[in-house]
C-alpha positions as CSV (number, residue, x, y, z in Angstrom):
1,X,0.0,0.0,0.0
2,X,1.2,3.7,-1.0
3,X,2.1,5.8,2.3
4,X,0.1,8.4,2.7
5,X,-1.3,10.6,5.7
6,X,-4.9,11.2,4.6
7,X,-7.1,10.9,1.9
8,X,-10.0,12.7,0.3
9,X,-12.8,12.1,-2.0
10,X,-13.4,15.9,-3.2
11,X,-16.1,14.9,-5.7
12,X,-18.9,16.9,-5.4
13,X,-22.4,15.7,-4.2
14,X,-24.3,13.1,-6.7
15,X,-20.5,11.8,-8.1
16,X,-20.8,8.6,-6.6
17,X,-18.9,9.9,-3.1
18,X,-21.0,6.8,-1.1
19,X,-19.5,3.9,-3.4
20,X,-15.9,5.8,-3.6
21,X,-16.0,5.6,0.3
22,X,-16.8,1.5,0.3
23,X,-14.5,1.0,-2.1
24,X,-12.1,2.2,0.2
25,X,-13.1,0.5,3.2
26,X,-13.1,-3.0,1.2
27,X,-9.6,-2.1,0.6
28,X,-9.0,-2.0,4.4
29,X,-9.5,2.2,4.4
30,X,-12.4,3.5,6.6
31,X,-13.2,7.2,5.3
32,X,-16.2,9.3,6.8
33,X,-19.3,10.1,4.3
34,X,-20.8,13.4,6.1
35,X,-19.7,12.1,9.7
36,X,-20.5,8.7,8.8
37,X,-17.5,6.1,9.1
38,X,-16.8,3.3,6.9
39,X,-18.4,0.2,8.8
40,X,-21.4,2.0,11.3
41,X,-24.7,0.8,10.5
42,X,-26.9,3.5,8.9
43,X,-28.7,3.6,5.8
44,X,-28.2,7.0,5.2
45,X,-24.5,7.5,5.0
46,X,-24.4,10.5,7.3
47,X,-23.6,11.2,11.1
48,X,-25.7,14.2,12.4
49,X,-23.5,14.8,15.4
50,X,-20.4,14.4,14.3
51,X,-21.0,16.5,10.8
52,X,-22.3,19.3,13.2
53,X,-18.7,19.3,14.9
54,X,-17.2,18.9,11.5
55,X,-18.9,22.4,10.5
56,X,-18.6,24.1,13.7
57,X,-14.5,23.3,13.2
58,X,-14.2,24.7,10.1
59,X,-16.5,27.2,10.8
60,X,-14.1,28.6,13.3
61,X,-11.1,28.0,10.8
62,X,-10.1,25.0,12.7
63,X,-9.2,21.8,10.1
64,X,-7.5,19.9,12.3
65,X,-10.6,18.0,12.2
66,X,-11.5,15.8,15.1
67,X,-13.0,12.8,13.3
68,X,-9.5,12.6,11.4
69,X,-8.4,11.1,14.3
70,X,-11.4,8.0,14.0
71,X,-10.5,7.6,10.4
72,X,-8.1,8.2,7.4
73,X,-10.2,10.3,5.3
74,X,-13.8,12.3,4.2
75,X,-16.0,12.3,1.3
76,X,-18.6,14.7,-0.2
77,X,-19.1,17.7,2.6
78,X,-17.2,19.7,3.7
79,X,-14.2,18.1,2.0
80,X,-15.7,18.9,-1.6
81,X,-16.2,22.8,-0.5
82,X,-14.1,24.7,-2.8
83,X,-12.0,26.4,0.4
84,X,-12.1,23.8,2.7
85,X,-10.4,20.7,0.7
86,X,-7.6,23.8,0.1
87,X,-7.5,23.7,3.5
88,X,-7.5,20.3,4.0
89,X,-4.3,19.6,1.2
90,X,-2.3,22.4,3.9
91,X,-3.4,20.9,7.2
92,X,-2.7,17.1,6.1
93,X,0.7,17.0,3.6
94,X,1.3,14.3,2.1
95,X,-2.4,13.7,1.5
96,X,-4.2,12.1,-1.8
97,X,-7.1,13.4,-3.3
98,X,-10.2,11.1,-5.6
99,X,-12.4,13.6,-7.9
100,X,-15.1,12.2,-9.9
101,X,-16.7,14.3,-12.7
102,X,-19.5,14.3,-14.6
103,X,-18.9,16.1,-17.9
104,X,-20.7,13.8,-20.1
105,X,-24.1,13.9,-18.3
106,X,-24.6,17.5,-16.7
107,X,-28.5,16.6,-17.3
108,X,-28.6,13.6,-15.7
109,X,-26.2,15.1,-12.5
110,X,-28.2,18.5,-12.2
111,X,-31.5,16.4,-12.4
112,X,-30.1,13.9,-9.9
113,X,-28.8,17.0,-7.9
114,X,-32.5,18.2,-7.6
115,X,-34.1,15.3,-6.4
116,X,-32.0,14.6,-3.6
117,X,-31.2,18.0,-2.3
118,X,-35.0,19.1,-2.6
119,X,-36.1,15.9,-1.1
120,X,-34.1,16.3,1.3
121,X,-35.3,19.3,2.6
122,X,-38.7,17.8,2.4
123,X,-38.2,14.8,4.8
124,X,-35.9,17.1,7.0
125,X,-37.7,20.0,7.6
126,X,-41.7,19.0,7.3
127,X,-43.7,19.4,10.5
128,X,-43.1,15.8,11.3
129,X,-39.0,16.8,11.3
130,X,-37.6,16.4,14.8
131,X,-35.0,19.2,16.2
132,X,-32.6,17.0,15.5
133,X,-33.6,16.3,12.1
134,X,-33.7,20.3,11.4
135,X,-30.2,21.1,13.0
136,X,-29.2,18.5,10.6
137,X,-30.2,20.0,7.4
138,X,-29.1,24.0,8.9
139,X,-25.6,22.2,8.6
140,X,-26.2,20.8,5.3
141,X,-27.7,24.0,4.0
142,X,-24.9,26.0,5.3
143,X,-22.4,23.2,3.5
144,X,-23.8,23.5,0.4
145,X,-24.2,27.1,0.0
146,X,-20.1,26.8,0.9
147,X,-20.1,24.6,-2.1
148,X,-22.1,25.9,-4.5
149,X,-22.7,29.5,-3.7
150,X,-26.3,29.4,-2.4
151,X,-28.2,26.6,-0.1
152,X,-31.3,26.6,-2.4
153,X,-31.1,24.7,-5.9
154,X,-30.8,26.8,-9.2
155,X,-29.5,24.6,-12.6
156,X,-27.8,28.0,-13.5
157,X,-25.9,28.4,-10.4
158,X,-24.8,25.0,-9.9
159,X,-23.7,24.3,-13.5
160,X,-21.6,27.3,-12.9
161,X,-20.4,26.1,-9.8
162,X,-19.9,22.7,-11.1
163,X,-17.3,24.1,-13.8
164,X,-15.6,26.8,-11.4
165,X,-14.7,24.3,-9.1
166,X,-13.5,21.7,-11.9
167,X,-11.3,24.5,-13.1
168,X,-9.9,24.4,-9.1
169,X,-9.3,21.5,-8.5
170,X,-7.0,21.4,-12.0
171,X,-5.3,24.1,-10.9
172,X,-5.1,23.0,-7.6
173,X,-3.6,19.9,-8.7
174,X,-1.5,20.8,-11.7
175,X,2.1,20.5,-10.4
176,X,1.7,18.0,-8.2
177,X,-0.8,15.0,-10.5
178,X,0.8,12.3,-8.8
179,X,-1.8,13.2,-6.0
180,X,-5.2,13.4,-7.7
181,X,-6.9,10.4,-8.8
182,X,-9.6,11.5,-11.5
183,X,-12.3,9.9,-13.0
184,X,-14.2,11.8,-16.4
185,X,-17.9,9.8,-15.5
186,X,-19.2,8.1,-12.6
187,X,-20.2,4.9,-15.7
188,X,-15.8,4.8,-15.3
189,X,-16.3,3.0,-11.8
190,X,-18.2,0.3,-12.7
191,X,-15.8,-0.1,-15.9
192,X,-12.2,0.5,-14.4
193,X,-12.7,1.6,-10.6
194,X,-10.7,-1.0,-8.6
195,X,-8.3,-1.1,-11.4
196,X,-7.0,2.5,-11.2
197,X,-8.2,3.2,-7.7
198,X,-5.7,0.2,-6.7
199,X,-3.5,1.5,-8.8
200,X,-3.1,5.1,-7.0
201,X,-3.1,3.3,-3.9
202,X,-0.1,0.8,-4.9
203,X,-2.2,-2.5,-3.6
204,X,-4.0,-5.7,-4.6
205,X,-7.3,-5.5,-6.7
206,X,-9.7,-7.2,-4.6
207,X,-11.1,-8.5,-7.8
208,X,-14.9,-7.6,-7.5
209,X,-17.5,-5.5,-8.4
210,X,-17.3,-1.8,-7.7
211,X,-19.7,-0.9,-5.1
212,X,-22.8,1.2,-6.1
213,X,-24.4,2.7,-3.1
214,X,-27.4,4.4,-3.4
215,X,-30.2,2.9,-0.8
216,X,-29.3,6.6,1.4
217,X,-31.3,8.5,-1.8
218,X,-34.2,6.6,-2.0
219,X,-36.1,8.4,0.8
220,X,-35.2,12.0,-0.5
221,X,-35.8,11.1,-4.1
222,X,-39.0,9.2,-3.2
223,X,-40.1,12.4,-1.2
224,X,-38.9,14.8,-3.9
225,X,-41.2,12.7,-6.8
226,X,-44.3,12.5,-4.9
227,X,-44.2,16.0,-3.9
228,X,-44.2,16.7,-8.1
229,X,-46.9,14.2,-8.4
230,X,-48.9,16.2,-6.0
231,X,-47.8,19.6,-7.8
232,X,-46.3,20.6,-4.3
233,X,-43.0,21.0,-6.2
234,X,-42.2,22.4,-9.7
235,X,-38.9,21.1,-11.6
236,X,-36.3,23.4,-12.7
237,X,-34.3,20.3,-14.8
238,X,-37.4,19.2,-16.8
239,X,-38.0,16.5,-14.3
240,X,-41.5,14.7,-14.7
241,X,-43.3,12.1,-12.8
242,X,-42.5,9.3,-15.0
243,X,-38.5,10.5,-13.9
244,X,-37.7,11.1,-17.3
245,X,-36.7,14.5,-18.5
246,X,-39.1,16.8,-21.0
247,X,-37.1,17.0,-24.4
248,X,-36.7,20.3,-24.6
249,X,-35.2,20.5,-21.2
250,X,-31.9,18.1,-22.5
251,X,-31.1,20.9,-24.8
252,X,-31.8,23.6,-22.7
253,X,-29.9,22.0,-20.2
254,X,-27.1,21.2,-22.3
255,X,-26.7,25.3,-23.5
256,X,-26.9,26.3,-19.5
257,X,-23.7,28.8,-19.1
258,X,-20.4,27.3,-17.9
């Protein structure tokens, strides 16, 4: 196995950060999807608590992150904020980076991007919601307005966000490549993603399927397409109940400003 102090999976949300993280504990790696480490028994890949300390750390300018200390690495927030993986690459040399991009299929991510972060918000902050529940999403919101620019979803925005922090993370990246493992689709890790992830790491292929995680969005999506079938909700990607997208929303998606 490659020495190395720490490592991150900086893809943004929707990029296939759950399945990058088992991947990495199957190859004897426990990493922490928003608080939630490699291993604990939740089906929806995130720790409240410990993602609360997580924000209220950085928030302070602290990144000597206490739940570095339970685990080698984080995925998706806050470790795919633009400033904070910066951050991150100071606090922890000798670190290694994962970025997946989705290029090929800004449709399909922007529409998947919808569906989760708008259910979300449904599930987490309906009357039903515990306090809990509500703190919860406050730190999410707060994350992914640190991301993205605003907490609340517009195609515009993100798609500009999307390619401002590609840019980064290139020229983040640029002298030292050695560091940065990048895949161009999330389709790559079902293709070749044991092969060059094992590769980076310097250790065996375990020789199986990649993982593909996904049970933690099937509340929030669920949530997100019944709320459309009962016209609660309006889509801004073209998104209809069937879960296709409207034809005319693929090319105006596709001619969204970089």
């Amino acid at each position: 196995m490659r020495s190395f102090n720490k490592i991150f999976i900086i893809a943004l949300p929707r990029c296939a950060t759950v399945s990058l993280c088992d991947a990495l504990g199957l190859l004897g790696i426990p990493t922490a999807h928003l608080g939630c480490i490699y291993g604990e028994a939740t089906g929806e890949h995130f720790h409240p608590q410990r993602l609360s300390r997580i924000y209220q750390q950085i928030s302070c300018g602290d990144y000597d992150l206490d739940i570095l200390r339970e685990c080698r690495g984080l995925a998706d927030y806050p470790a795919c904020c633009p400033s904070v993986f910066q951050q991150l690459d100071r606090q922890f040399p000798g670190s290694l980076f994962v970025n997946v991009r989705r290029d090929d299929d800004l449709v399909g991510w922007l529409q998947s991007v919808e569906r989760q972060f708008v259910g979300l918000q449904l599930v987490k902050q309906n009357s039903a919601a515990s306090a809990d529940e509500q703190h919860f999403m406050q730190v999410m919101l707060s994350l992914r307005a640190m991301t993205f620019g605003q907490s609340q979803f517009d195609p515009e925005v993100f798609l500009r966000a999307y390619h401002a922090y590609q840019r980064q993370v290139e020229q983040t990246f640029a002298a030292r490549p050695e560091v940065l493992l990048q895949f161009d689709d999330t389709a790559d890790l079902e293709m070749v993603g044991f092969e060059k992830l094992c590769k980076f790491l310097e250790c065996p292929n375990p020789g199986r399927p990649f993982p593909n995680s996904n049970t933690h969005s099937q509340r929030p999506q669920a949530a997100f397409m019944q709320a459309l079938i009962d016209g609660t909700v309006t889509s801004l990607t073209g998104i209809q109940t069937t879960g296709m997208p409207l034809e005319h929303s693929k090319s105006k998606g596709a001619g969204l400003s970089k």
